[in-house]
C-alpha positions in Angstrom: -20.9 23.2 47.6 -17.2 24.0 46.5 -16.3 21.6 48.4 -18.2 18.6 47.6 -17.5 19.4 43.8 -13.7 19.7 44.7 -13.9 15.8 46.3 -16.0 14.8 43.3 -13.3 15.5 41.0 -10.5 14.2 43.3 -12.0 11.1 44.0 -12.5 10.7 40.3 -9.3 11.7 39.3 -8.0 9.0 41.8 -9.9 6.3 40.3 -9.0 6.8 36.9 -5.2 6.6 38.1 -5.7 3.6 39.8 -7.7 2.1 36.5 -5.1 3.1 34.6 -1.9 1.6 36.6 -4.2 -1.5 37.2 -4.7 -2.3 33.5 -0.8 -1.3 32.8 0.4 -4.1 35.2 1.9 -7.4 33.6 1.1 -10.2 34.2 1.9 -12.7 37.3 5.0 -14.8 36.6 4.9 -17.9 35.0 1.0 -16.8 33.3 0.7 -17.7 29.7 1.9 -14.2 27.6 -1.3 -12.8 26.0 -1.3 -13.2 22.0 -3.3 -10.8 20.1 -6.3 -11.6 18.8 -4.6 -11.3 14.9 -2.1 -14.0 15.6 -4.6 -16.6 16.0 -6.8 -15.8 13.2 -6.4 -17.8 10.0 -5.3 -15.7 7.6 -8.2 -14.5 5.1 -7.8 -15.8 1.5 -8.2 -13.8 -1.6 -11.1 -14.8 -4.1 -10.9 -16.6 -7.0 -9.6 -14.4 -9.6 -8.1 -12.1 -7.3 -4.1 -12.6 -7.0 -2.6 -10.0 -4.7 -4.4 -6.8 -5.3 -4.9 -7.4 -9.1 -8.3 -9.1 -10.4 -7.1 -11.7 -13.3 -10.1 -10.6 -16.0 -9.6 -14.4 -17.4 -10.5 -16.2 -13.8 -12.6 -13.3 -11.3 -15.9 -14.0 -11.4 -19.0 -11.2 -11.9 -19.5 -11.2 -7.9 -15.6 -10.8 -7.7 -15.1 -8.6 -10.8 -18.3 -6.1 -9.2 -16.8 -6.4 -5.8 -13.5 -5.4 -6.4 -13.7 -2.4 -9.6 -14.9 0.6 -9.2 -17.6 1.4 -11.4 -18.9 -1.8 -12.7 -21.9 -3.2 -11.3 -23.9 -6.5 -11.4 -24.9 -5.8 -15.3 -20.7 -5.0 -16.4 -19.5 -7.7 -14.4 -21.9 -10.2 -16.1 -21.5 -8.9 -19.5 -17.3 -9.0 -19.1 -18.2 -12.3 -18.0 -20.0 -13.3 -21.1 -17.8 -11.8 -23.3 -15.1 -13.8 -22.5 -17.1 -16.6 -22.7 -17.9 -15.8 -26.1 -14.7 -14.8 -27.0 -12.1 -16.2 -25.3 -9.9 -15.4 -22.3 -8.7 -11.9 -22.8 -5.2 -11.1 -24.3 -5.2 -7.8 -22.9 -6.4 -5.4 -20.5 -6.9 -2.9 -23.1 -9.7 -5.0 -24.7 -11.4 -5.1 -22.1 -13.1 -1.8 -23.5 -14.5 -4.3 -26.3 -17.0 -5.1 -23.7 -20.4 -3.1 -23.9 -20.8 -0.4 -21.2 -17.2 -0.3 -20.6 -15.6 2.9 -21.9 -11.6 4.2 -21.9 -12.4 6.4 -18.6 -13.9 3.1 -16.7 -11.1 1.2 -17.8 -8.3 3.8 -16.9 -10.5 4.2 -13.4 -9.2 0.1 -12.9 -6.3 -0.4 -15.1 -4.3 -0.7 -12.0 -6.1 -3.3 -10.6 -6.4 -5.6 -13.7 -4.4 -8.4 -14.8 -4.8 -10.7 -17.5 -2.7 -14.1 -15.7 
């Protein structure tokens, strides 16, 4: 019994090495390198009203604005939205707090990630 558990766990142990030194080979001569798989993927662009990692409150729309703050939902994002469509673009961040359902903590909560470009 000792013995066939003892040849079990050699035999797997010499399979794994040889999986291992296997997979760490390079390849033949003259092969075409391997790329990884993020070099040949377009690069992902940002959404509209999102410029780096700051949503611009005058462009972002109310999927963009409720995707990317913490805190505001569908109803927030469309009223910021229709507030500045009433209103104007805004000249501030700070007024964004004009907007119903928006208080000082939600606003400090994103005032990092607003912009106003």
């Amino acid at each position: 019994m000792r013995t066939s558990y003892l040849s079990s766990l050699i035999f797997a142990l010499l399979a794994g090495t040889s999986l291992a030194v296997t997979a760490a080979t390079p390849a033949a001569p003259g092969a075409p390198a391997a790329t990884p798989a993020d070099a040949t993927k377009p690069a992902i662009s940002a959404p509209a009203g999102v410029q780096g990692s700051k949503v611009n409150l005058n462009a972002a729309s109310a999927e963009t604005l409720q995707k990317e703050l913490s805190g505001i939902g569908a109803a927030k994002a469309n009223a910021i939205v229709a507030y500045r469509e009433e209103h104007g673009g805004f000249t501030a961040v700070d007024e964004l707090i004009e907007v119903k359902g928006i208080g000082k903590a939600l606003l400090d909560k994103n005032r990092d990630k607003l912009s106003i470009d």
